[in-house]
C-alpha positions in Angstrom: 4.1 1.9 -15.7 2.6 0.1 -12.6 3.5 -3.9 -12.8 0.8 -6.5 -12.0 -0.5 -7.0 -8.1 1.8 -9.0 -6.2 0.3 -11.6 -4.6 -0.4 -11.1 -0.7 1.6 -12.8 1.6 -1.0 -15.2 2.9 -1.9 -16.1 -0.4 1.7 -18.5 -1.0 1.3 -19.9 2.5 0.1 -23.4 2.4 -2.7 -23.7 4.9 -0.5 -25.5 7.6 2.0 -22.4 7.8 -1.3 -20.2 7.8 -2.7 -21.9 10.2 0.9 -21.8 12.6 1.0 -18.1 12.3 -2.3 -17.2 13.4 -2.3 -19.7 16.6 1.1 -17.3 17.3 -1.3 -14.1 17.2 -4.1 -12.4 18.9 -6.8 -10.6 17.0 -6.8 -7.1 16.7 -9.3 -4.7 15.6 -9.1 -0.7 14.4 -11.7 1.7 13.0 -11.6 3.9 10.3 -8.8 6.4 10.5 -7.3 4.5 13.8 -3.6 3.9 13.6 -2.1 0.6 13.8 1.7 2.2 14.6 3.1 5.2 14.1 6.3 5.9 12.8 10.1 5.9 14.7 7.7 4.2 18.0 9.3 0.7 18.6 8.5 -2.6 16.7 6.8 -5.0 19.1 4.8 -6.4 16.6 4.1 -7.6 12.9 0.4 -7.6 12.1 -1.1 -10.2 9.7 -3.9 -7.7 7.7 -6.8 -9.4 7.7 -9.5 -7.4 6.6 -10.1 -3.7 5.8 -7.2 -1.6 3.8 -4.4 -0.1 5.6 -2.0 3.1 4.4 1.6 3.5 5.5 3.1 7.1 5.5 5.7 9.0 6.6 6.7 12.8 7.8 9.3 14.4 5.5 11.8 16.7 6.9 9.4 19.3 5.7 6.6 18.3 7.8 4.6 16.6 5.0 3.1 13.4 5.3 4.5 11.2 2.2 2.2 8.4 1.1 4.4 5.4 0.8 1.9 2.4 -0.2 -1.6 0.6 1.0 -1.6 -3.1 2.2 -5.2 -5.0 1.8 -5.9 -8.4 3.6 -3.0 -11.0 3.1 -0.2 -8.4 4.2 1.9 -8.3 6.3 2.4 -5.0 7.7 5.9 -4.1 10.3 7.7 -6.8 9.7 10.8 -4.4 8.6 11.3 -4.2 12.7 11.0 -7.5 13.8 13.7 -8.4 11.1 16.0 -6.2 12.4 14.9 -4.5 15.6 14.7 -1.4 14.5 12.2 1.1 15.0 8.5 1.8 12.9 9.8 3.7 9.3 5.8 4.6 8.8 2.9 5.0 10.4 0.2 2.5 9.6 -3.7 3.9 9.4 -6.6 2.2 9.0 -8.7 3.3 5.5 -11.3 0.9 6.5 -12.8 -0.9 9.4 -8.9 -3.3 9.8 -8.9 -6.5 11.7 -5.5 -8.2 12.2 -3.7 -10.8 13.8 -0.7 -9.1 15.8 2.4 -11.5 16.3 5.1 -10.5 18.8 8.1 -10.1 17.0 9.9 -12.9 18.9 7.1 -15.6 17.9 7.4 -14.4 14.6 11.0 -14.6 13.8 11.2 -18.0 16.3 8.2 -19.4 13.3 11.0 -18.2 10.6 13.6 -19.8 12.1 11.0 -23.7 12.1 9.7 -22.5 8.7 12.6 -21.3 5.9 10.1 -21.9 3.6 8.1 -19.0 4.5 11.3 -16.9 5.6 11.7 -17.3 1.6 8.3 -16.3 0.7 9.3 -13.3 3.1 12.4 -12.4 1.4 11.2 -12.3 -2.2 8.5 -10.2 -1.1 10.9 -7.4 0.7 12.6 -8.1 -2.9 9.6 -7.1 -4.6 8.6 -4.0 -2.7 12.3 -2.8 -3.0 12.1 -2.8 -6.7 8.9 -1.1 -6.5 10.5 1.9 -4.3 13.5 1.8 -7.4 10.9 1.8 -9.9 9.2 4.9 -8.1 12.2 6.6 -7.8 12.9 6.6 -11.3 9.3 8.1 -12.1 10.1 11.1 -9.9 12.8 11.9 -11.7 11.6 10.7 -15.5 7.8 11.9 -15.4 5.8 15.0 -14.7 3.0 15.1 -12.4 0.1 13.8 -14.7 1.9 10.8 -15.8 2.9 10.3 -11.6 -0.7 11.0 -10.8 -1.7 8.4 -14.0 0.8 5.8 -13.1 -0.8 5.5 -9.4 -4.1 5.5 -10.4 -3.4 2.8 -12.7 -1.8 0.7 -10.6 -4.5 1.9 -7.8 -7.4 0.3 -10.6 -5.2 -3.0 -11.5 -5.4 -3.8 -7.5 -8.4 -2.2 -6.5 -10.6 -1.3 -9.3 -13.9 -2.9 -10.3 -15.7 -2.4 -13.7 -18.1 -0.1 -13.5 -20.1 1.2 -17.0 -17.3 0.4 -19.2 -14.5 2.1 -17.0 -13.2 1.0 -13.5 -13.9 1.8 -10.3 -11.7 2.7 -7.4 -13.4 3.0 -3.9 -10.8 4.1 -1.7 -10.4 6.9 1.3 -7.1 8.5 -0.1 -7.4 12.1 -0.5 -5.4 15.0 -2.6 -2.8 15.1 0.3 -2.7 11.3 -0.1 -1.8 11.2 -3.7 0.7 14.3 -3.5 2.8 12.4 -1.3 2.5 9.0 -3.2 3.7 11.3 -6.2 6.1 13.6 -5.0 4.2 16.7 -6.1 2.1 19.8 -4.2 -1.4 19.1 -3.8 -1.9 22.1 -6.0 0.2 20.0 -8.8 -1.9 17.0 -8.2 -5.7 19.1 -8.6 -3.9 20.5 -12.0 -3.4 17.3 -13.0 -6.5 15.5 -11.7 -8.3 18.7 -13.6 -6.4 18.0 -16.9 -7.3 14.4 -17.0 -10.6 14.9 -16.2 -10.9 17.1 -18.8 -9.6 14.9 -21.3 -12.6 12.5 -20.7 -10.0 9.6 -18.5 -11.2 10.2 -15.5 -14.2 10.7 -13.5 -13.9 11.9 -9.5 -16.5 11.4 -6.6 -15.9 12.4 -3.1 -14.7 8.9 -1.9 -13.2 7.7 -5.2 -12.2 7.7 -8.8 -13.6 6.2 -11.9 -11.1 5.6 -14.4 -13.1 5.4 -18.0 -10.3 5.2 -20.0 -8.0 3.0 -18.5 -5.4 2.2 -22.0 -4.9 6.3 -22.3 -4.0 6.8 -19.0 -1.3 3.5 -18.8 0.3 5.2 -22.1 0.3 8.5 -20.5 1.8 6.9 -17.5 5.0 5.3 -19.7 
């Protein structure tokens, strides 16, 4: 079952450090469906999000694009390369108009180095995401496709959602193909089960989002 948003990284920064990293930085700004990065291309960058919604994928061997997680303002997004030099592992794309701050990856680990107390905000947030991926994992293996599908959309409404009529809300650009990589299952899988629950009276689609109108069935269904 989905845990509780994380809060962003900006958010645990006291306004000195936040104020440090974005004199490092220079504003950036994408449009809908721009990318910020794409995958395996080098990590000269990590870009403080700060507005607009971004999703990180990946290419399976396969050829299919995998939806790994979205990042909203407060994120950090790339900072996997400037830690340890290695190439992009996703490709970053702009679901909204994006504006962020983009640090070289020298000046950023240089301000870890004069800050440890944000290098610790860092670490427990890697921490965090890490547990996330395990937790995922484990749902691959212990839950069909409607309780993947209900799981996401769940934790999709606890981060996004606003109530709407009694049910909540989620206005977000992800399509079928989105969610079948987020879940490990075939888009045809995914319609199946978006059909089921829609059925069952949980959920309610429109071409740019989801209403969830029963939110308590669908976290049970997602155990």
């Amino acid at each position: 079952m989905p845990e509780p948003s994380d809060p962003r990284f900006l958010d645990v920064l006291n306004q000195g450090h936040v104020d440090a990293l974005r004199a490092l930085g220079r504003t950036r700004r994408f449009g809908v469906g721009a990318p910020l990065f794409h995958e395996r291309e080098p990590g000269e960058a990590v870009l403080v999000l700060t507005a607009g919604r971004v999703k990180l994928s990946c290419v399976t061997e396969g050829g299919r694009e995998a939806l790994l997680g979205i990042r909203e303002p407060g994120d950090l997004i790339g900072e996997m390369s400037a830690l340890d030099g290695g190439p992009r592992s996703a490709t970053a794309t702009a679901l909204e108009p994006v504006e962020v701050i983009a640090v070289s990856r020298e000046a950023f680990t240089g301000f870890l180095e004069r800050t440890p107390g944000v290098a610790l905000v860092l670490a427990r947030m890697i921490a965090r995401r890490l547990r996330d991926a395990d937790r995922k994992r484990i749902e691959y293996l212990a839950q069909d496709t409607v309780g993947r599908v209900c799981s996401r959309l769940v934790e999709l409404s606890d981060r996004f959602g606003e109530a709407e009529g009694g049910g909540m809300h989620i206005e977000l650009a992800i399509t079928q193909e989105d969610l079948a990589g987020w879940t490990g299952s075939s888009r045809e899988a995914v319609i199946r089960a978006l059909r089921a629950l829609r059925e069952l009276g949980w959920i309610e689609t429109r071409r740019r989002g989801v209403t969830l109108l029963d939110v308590e069935q669908l976290r049970r269904r997602a155990v």
